[in-house]
N, C-alpha and C positions, 0 to 999 in steps of 0.2 A: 178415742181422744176425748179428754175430760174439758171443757169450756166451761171458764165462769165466766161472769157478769156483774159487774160491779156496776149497784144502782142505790144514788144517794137521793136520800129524804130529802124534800126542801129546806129546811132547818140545817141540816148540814154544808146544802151547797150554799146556802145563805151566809153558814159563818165560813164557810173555807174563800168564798168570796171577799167576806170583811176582811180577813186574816190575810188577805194578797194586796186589796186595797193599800189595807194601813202598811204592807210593805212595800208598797210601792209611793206611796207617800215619805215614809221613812225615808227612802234612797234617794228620792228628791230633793228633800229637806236637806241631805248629807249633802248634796253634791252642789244645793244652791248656797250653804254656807262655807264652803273650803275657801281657803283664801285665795285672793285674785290671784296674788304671785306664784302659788303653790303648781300651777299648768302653764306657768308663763316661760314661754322657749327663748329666750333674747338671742339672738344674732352673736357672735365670735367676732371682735374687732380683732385678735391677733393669737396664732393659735402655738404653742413650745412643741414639736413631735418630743413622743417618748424616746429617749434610749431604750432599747435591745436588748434584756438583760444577755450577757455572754453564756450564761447556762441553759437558759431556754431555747437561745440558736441553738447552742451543742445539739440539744434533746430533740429541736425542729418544733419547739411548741406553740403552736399560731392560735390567733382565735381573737376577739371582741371584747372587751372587759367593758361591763355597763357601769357610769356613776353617776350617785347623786351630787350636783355641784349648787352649795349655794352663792348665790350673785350679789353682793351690798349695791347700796343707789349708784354708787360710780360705777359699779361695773368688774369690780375686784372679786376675786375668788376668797369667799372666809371659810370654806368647810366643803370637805368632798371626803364621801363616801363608798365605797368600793360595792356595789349589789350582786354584780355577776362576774366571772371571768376566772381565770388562772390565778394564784396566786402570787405566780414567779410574774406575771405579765404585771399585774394590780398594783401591785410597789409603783413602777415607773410610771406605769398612766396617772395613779395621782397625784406623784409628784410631777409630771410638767403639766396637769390639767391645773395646779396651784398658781401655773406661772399666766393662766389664759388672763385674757380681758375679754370682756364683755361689753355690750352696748351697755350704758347710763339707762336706767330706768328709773320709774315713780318709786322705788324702796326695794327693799329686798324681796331673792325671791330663788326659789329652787326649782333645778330643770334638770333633765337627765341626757347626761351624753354618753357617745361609747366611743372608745377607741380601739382602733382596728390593729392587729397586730400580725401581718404576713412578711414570709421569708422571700 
């Protein structure tokens, strides 16, 4: 049985240390400037359930369709975005996710919901 051993200079752990530092810095840096809104989950004042599409019962195809929904300050739905799911299922959750309200909040702001879709 052949064993190595990997043994670094101090010059090397010195900079592989720098090099995790300054990325860990970096990631900080990233995640203390995202915008407030951009994590902000507001509360569902009134929620439209999807229609079923008729073909995907036929088929039996279930499953969770995740979107991105953005929120305006009243609460209004201006933009949703499909990330995961079926695509026979994604048609109908973004169109009644269009029709949600939302809590009033300080400005706009993007959150991610999913909708469940079981027979």
């Amino acid at each position: 049985m052949n064993i190595k051993c990997l043994v670094l200079s101090p010059n090397r752990l010195r900079r592989a240390g720098t090099r995790m530092m300054q990325s860990a810095a970096l990631a900080l840096l990233v995640t203390l400037t995202m915008p407030a809104g951009a994590a902000d989950a507001r509360a569902v004042k009134s929620r439209v359930p999807p229609v079923y599409p008729v073909i995907a019962q036929r088929m039996k195809i279930t499953g969770v369709v995740k979107l991105s929904v953005t929120v305006n300050a009243e609460g209004n739905v201006t933009d949703v975005k499909g990330i995961s799911g079926n695509r026979l299922l994604s048609d109908s959750a973004e169109e009644a996710v269009r029709k949600w309200r939302f809590e009033p909040g300080e400005g706009a702001s993007t959150t991610e919901v999913s909708v469940n879709f079981a027979l």
